[in-house]
LODOKOL-913060 format. One record per residue: residue in one letter; residue number from 1; x, z, y of N, C-alpha, C in turn. Coordinates in steps of 0.2 Angstrom, whole numbers. Example, Ala and Ser with C-alpha at 12.3 -4.5 7.8 and 13.67 -1.06 7.14 Angstrom:
BEGIN
<A; 1; <66; 39; -28>; <62; 39; -22>; <66; 39; -16>> <S; 2; <64; 35; -11>; <68; 36; -5>; <64; 39; 0>> 
This chain:
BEGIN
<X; 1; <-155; 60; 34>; <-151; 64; 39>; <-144; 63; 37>> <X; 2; <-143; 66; 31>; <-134; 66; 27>; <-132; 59; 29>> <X; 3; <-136; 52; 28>; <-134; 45; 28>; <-133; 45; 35>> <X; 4; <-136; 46; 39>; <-136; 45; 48>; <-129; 48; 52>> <X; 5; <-127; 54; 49>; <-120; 61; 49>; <-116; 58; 47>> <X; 6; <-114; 53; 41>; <-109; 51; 38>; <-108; 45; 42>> <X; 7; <-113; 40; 45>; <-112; 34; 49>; <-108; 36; 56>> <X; 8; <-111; 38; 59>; <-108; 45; 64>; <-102; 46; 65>> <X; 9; <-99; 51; 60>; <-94; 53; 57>; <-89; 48; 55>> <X; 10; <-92; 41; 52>; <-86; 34; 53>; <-85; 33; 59>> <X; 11; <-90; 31; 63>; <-89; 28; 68>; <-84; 32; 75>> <X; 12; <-86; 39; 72>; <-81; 43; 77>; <-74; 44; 75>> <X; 13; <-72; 42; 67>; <-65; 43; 65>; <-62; 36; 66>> <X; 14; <-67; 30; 67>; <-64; 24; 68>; <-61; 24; 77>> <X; 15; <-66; 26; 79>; <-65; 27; 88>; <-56; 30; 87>> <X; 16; <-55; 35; 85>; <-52; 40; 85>; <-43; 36; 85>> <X; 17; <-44; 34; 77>; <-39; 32; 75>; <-37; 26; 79>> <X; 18; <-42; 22; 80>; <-42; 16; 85>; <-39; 16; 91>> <X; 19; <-40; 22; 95>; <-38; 23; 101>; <-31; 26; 100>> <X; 20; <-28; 30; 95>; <-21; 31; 96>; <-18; 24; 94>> <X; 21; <-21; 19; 88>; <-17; 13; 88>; <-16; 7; 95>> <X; 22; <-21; 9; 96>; <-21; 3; 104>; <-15; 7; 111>> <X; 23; <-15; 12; 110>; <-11; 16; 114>; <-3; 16; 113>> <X; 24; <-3; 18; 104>; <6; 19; 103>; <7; 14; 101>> <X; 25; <4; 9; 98>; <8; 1; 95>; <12; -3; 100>> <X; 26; <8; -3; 108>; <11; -7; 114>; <17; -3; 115>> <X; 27; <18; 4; 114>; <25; 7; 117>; <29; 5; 110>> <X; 28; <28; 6; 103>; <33; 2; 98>; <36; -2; 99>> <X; 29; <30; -7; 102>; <31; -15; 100>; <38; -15; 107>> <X; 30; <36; -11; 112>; <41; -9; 116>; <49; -7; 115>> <X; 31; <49; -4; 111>; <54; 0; 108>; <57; -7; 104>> <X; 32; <53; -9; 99>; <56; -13; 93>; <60; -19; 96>> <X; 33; <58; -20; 105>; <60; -26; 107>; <64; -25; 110>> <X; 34; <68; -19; 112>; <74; -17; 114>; <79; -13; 110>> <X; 35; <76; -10; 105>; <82; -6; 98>; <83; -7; 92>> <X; 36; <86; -8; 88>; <85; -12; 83>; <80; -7; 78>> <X; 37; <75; -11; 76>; <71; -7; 72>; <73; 0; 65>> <X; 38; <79; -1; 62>; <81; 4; 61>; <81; 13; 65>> <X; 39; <83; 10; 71>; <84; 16; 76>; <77; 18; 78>> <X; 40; <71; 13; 77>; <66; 16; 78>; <63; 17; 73>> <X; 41; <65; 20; 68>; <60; 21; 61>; <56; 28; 62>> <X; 42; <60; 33; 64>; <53; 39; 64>; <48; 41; 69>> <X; 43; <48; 37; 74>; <42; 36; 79>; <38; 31; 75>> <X; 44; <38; 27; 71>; <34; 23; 68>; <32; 26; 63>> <X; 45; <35; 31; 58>; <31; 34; 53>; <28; 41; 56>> <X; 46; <27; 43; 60>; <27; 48; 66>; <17; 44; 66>> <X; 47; <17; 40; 70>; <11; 34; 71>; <6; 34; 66>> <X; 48; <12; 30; 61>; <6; 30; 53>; <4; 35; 51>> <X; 49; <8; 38; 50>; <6; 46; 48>; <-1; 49; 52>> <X; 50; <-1; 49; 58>; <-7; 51; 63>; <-12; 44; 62>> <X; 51; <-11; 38; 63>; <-16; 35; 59>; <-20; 39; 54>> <X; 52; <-17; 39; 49>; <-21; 42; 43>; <-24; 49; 45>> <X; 53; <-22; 51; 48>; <-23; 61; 50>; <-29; 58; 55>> <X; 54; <-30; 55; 61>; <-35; 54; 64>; <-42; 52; 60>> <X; 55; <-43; 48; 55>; <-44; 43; 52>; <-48; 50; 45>> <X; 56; <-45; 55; 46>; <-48; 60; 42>; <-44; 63; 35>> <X; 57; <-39; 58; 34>; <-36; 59; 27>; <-29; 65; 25>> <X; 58; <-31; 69; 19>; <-29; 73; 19>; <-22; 69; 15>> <X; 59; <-16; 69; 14>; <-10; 64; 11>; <-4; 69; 7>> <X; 60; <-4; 68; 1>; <0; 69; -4>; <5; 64; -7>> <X; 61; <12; 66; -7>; <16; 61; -13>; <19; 66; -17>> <X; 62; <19; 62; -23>; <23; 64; -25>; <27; 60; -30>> <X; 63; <32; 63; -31>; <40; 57; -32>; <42; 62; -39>> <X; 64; <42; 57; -45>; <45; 56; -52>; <52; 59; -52>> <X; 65; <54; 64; -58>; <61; 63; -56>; <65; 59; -58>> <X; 66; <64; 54; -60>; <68; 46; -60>; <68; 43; -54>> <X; 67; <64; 42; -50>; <64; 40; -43>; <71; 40; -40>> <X; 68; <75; 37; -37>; <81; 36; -33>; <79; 33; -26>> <X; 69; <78; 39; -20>; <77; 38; -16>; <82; 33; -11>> <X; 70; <88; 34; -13>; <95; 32; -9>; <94; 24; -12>> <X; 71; <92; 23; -17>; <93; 16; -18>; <90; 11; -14>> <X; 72; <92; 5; -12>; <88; -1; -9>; <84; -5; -17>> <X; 73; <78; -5; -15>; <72; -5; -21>; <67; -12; -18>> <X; 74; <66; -13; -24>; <56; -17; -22>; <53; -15; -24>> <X; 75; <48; -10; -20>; <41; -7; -22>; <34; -10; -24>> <X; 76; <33; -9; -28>; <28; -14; -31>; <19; -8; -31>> <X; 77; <16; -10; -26>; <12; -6; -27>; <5; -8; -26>> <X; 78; <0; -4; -28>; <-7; -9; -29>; <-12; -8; -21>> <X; 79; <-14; -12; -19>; <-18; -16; -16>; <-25; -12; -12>> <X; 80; <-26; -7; -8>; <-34; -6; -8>; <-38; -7; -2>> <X; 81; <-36; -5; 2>; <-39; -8; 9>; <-32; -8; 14>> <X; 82; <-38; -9; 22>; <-31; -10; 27>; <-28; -5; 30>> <X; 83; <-31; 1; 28>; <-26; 7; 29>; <-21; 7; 24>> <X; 84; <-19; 4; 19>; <-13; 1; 15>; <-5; 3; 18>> <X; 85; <-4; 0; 24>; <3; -1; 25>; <4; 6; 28>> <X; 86; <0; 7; 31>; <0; 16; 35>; <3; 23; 29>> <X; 87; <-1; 20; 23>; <0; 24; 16>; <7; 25; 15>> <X; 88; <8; 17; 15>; <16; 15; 12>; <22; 18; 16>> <X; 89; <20; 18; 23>; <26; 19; 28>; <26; 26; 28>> <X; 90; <21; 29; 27>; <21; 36; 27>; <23; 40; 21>> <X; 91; <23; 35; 17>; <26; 39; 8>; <33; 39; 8>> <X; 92; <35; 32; 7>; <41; 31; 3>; <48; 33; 10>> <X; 93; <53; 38; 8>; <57; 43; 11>; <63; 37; 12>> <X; 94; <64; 33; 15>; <68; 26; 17>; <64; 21; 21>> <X; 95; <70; 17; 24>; <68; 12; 27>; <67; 7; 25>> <X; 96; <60; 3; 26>; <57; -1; 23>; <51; -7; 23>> <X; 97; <53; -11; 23>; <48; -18; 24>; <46; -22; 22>> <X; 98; <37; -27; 21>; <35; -27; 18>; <36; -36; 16>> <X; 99; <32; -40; 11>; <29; -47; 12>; <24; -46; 13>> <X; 100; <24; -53; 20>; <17; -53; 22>; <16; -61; 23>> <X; 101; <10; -63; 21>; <7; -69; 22>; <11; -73; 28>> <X; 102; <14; -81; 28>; <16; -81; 34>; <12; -83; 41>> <X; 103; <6; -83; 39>; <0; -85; 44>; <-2; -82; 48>> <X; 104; <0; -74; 44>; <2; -67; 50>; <3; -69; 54>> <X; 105; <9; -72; 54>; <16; -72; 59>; <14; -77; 65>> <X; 106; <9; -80; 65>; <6; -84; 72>; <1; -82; 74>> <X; 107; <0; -75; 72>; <-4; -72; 76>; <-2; -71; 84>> <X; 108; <-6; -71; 90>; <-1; -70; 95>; <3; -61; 96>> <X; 109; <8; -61; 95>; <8; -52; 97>; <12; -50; 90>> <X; 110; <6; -49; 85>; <5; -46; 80>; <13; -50; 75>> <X; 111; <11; -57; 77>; <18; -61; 74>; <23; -59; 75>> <X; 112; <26; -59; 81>; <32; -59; 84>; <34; -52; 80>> <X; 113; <30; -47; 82>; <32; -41; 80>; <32; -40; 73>> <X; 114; <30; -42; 68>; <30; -44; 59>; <37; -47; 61>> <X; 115; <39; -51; 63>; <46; -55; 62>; <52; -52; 64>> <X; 116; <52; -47; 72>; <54; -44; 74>; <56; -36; 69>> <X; 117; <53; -37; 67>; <51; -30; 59>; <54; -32; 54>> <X; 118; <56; -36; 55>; <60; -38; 46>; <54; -39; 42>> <X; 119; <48; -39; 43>; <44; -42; 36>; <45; -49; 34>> <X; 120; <45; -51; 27>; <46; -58; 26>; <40; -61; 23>> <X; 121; <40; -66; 25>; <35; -72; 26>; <34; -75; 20>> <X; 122; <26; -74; 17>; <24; -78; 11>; <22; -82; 12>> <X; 123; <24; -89; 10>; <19; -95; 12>; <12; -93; 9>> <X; 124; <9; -97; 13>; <-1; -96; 11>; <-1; -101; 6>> <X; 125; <-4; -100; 1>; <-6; -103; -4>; <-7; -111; -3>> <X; 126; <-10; -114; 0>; <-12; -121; 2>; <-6; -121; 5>> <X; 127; <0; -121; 8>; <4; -120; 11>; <12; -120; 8>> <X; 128; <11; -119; 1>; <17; -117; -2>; <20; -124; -6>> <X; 129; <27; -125; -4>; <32; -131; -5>; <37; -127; -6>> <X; 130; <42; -131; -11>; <48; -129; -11>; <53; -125; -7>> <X; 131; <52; -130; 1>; <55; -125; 5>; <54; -120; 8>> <X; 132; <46; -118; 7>; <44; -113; 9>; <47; -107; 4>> <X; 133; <46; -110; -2>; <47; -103; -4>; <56; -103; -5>> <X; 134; <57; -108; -3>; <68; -107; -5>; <67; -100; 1>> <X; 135; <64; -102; 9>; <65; -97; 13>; <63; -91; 13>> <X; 136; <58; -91; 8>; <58; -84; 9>; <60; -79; 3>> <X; 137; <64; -84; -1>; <68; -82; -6>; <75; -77; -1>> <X; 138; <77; -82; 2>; <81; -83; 8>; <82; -77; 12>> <X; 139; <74; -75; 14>; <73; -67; 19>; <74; -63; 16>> <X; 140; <71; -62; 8>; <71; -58; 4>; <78; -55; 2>> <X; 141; <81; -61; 1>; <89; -57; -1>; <94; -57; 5>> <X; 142; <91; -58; 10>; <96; -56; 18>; <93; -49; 19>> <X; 143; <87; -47; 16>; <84; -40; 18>; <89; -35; 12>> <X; 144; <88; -39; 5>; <89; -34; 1>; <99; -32; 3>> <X; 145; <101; -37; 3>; <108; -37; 6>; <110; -32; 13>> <X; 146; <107; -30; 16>; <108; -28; 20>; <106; -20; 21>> <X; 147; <103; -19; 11>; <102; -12; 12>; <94; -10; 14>> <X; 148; <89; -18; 15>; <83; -14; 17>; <77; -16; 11>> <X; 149; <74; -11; 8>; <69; -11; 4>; <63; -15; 6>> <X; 150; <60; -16; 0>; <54; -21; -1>; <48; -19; -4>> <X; 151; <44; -20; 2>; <35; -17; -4>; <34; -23; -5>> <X; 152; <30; -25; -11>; <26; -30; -13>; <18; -28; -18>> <X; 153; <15; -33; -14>; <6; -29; -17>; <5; -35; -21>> <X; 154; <9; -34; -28>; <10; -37; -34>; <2; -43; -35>> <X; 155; <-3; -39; -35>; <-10; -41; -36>; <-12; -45; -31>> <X; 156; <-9; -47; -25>; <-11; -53; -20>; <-17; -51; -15>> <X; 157; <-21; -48; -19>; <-27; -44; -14>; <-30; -39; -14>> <X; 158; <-35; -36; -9>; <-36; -29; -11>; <-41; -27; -17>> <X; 159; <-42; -25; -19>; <-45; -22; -26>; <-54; -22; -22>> <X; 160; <-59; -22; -27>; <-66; -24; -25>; <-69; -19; -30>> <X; 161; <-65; -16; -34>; <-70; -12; -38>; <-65; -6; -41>> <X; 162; <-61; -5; -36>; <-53; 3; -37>; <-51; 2; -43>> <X; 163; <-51; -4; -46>; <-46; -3; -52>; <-41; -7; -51>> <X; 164; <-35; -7; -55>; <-29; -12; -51>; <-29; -20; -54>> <X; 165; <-28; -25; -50>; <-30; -31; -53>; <-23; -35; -57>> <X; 166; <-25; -41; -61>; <-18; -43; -63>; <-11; -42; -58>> <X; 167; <-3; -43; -60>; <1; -42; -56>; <4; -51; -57>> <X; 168; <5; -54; -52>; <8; -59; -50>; <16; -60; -53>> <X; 169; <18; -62; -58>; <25; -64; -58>; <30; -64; -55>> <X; 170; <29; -68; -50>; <34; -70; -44>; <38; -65; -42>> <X; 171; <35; -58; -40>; <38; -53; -36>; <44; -51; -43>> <X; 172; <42; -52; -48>; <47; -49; -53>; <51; -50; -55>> <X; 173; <51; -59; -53>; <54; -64; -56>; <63; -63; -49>> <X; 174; <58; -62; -44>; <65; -59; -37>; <67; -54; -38>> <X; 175; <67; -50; -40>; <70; -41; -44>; <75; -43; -48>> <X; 176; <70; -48; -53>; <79; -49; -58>; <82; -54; -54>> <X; 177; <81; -59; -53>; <85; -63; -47>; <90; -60; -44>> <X; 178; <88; -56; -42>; <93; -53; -36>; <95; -42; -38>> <X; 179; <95; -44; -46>; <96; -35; -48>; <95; -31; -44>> <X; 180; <88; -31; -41>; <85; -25; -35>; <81; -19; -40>> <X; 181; <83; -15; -40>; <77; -9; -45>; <72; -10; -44>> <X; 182; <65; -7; -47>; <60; -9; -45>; <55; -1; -44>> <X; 183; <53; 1; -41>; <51; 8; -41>; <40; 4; -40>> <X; 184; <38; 8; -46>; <30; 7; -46>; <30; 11; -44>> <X; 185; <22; 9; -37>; <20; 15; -32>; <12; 14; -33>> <X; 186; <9; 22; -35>; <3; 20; -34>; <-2; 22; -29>> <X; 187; <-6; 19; -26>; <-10; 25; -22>; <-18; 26; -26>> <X; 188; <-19; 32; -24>; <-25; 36; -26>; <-28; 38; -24>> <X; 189; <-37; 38; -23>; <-41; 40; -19>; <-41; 37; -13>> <X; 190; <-37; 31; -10>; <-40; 27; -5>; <-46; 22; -6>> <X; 191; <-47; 23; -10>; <-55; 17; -14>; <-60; 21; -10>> <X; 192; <-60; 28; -14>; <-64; 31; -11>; <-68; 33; -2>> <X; 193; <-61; 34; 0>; <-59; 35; 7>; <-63; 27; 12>> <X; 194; <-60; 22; 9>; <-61; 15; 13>; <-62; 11; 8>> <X; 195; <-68; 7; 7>; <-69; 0; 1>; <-68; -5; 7>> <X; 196; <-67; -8; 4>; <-64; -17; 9>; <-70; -19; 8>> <X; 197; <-72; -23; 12>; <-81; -26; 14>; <-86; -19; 17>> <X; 198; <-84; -13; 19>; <-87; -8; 19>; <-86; -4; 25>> <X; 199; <-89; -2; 29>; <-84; 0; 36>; <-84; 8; 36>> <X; 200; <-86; 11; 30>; <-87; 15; 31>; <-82; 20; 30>> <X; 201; <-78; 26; 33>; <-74; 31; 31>; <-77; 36; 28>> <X; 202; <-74; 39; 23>; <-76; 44; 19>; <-69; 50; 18>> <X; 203; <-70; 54; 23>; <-62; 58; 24>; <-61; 63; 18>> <X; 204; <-56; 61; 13>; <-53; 64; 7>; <-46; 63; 7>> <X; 205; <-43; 66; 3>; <-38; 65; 1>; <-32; 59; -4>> <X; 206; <-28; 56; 0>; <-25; 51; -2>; <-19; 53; -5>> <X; 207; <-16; 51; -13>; <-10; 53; -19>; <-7; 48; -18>> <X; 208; <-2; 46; -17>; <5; 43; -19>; <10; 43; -22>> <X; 209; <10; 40; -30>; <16; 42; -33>; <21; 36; -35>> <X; 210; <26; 40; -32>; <33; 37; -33>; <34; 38; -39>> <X; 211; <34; 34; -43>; <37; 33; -51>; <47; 32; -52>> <X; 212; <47; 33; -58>; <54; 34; -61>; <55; 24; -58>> <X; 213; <62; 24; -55>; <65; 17; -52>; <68; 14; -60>> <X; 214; <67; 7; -59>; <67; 5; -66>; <71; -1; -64>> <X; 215; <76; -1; -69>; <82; -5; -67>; <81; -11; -69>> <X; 216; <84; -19; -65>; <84; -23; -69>; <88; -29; -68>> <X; 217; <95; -23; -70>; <99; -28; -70>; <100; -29; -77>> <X; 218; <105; -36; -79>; <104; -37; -84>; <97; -43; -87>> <X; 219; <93; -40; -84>; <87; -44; -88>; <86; -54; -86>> <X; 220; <86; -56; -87>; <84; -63; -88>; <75; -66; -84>> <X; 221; <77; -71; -82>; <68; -71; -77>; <64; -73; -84>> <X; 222; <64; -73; -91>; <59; -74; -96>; <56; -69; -96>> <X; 223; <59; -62; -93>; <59; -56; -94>; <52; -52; -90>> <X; 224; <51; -60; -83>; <47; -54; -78>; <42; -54; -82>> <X; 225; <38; -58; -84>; <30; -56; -87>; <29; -50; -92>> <X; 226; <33; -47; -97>; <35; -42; -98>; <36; -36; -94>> <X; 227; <39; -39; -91>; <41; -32; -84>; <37; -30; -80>> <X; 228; <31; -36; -78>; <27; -35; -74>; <22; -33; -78>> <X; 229; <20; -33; -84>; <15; -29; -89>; <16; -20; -88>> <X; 230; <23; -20; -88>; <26; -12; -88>; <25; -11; -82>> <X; 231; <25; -13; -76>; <26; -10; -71>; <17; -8; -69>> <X; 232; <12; -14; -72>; <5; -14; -71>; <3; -5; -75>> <X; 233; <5; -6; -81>; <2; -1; -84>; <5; 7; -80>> <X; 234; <12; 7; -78>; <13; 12; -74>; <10; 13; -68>> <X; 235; <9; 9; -62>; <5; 8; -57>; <-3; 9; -58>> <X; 236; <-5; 9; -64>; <-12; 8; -67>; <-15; 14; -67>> <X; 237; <-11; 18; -71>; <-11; 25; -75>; <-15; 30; -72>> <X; 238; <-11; 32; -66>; <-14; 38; -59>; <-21; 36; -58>> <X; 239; <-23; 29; -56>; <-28; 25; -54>; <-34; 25; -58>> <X; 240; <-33; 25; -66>; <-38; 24; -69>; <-38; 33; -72>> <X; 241; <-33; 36; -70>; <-34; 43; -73>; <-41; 47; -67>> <X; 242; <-38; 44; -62>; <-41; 46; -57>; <-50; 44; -54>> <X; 243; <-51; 38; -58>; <-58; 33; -60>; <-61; 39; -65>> <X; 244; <-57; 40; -68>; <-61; 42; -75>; <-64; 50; -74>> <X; 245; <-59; 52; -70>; <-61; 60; -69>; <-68; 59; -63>> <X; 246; <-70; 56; -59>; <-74; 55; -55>; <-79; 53; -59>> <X; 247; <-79; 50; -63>; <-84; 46; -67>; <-88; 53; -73>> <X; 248; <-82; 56; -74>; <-85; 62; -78>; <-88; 69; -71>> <X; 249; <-84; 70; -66>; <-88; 74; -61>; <-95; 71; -61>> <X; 250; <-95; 63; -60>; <-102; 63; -59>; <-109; 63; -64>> <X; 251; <-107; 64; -72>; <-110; 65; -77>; <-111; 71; -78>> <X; 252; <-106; 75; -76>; <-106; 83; -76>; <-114; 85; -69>> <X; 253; <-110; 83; -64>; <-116; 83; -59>; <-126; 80; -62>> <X; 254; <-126; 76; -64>; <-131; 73; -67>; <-134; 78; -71>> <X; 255; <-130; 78; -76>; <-132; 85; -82>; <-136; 91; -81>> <X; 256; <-130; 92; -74>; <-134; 101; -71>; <-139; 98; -67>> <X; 257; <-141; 93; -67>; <-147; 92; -59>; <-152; 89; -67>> <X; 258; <-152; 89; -70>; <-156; 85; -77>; <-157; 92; -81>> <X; 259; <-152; 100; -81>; <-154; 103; -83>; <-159; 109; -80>> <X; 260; <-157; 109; -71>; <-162; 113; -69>; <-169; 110; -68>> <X; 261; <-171; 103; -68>; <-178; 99; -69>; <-180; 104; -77>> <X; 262; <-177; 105; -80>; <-181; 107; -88>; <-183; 113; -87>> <X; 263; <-179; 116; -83>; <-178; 124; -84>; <-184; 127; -77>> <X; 264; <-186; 119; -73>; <-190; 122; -69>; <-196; 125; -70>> <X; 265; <-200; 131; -69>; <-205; 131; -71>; <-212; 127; -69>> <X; 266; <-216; 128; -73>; <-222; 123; -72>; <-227; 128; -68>> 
C-alpha cells in the first residue's frame, strides 16, 4: 500500500510541476525573444523556483562568508539529476548561465532558446576539433567579459550513486585563462529527492552551498589539476557529510527495530 501512495504521489507531483512548465516556458521563451534576457531574469527564477515547489521540494541556501556575490564567477557544481538547473537558477543571487552540450542546441525550440540564453555550447565528445573548442573558448570569455557568470557541472554527468564523481580539468584550466574566481557549489539531498534512471520523486528538502569564491588569478594552467582537486574536496564535503549522516540514520533505525524483536515477548 506505502509503495502504491508513493507511486501516486510521483505521478501527481510530475503532472503538477509539468503542467506549470509546458504553460510558463512558452510565455518566457516569449519574453526572451523580445527583451534582452537580462531584463527578464526574475520571471525566470520566479518559474524555477515553482518548478521545485510544485515538484514538492522544500529549498535551502546557504552562502559562505568568503562567497562574493557581486563578483562575475565560474561556478563549478556537482551533477545530480534534471532538476539540476531549476536548483542552480534558484540558488545563486546573480545573473547567470550555463555550458551545455552543443547538440542541445539543435534541438527544435529548446536550441534556439539555449542560444538565445546566453548558454555556451560544448562540443560533444565525438565532435570535438580545435575549432570547436577555440569557439567555445570564444563564448565563454564574451560571456565572462560582459559581466555574465558561468555554471559548470565539472563531472560531465549526473552522479549514479550521490557521491560526486572526478572533476574534468578543462573547466579550470578556463578560470585561470581568463582569471574568472571560481565559487564551489554544492547540492544536497537531490539524490535523494530524484535518482536519474528512476522516475520516481520523493519530496524533501534540497541544501545549496555557496562556498568561499577562490581566486585565480595569478595561477598558471599547470595549476588546474591541483585546483580542480581543491575545489572536488570542497564541493564533495556537504555531500558526503550528508551520505554519511543518512547511513548512520539508517543503522540507528535497524538497531531499534532489531532491539524491540529481543525484547518481544514470547
Amino acid at each position: 500500500m506505502r509503495q502504491l501512495y508513493r507511486k501516486v504521489r510521483s505521478a501527481a507531483l510530475w503532472a503538477l510541476s509539468g503542467a506549470h512548465f509546458f504553460i510558463v516556458c512558452p510565455l518566457l521563451v516569449g519574453l526572451g525573444a523580445i527583451f534582452d534576457p537580462r531584463k527578464n531574469d526574475r520571471p525566470q527564477r520566479i518559474f524555477f523556483r515553482n518548478i521545485l515547489r510544485l515538484a514538492g521540494v522544500k529549498f535551502e541556501v546557504r552562502r559562505a562568508a568568503g562567497f562574493d556575490s557581486q563578483r562575475t564567477s565560474l561556478f563549478v557544481c556537482n551533477h545530480v539529476n534534471i532538476f539540476d538547473p531549476f536548483v542552480i537558477y534558484s540558488a545563486i543571487p546573480q545573473f547567470v548561465r550555463g555550458f551545455e552540450l552543443a547538440s542541445h542546441f539543435k534541438i527544435p525550440a529548446y536550441g534556439w532558446m539555449m542560444g538565445r540564453f546566453g548558454n555556451v555550447p560544448v562540443p560533444d565528445e565525438k565532435d570535438r576539433s580545435r575549432a570547436s573548442m577555440q569557439e567555445m573558448t570564444r563564448k565563454a570569455e564574451q560571456a565572462f567579459r560582459s559581466g555574465v557568470s558561468l555554471i559548470a557541472f565539472a563531472e560531465g554527468s549526473r552522479t549514479r550513486n550521490g557521491h560526486v564523481g572526478p572533476f574534468q580539468k578543462g573547466v579550470f584550466r578556463l578560470a585561470i585563462r581568463f582569471g574568472v574566481p571560481i565559487v564551489p557549489m554544492s547540492i544536497v539531498g537531490a539524490y535523494e529527492f530524484h535518482r536519474t534512471g528512476n522516475w520516481m520523486l520523493n519530496p524533501g528538502k534540497i541544501t545549496v552551498y555557496l562556498h568561499d569564491t577562490i581566486e585565480t588569478a595569478g595561477m598558471r594552467k599547470e595549476d588546474a589539476e591541483e585546483l580542480g582537486k581543491r575545489v572536488h574536496e570542497i564541493v564533495s564535503a556537504p555531500v558526503e557529510k550528508h551520505i554519511a549522516e543518512i547511513a548512520r540514520k539508517g543503522r540507528g533505525a535497524h538497531a531499534k527495530a532489531g532491539e524491540a524483536a529481543e525484547n518481544w515477548p514470547d
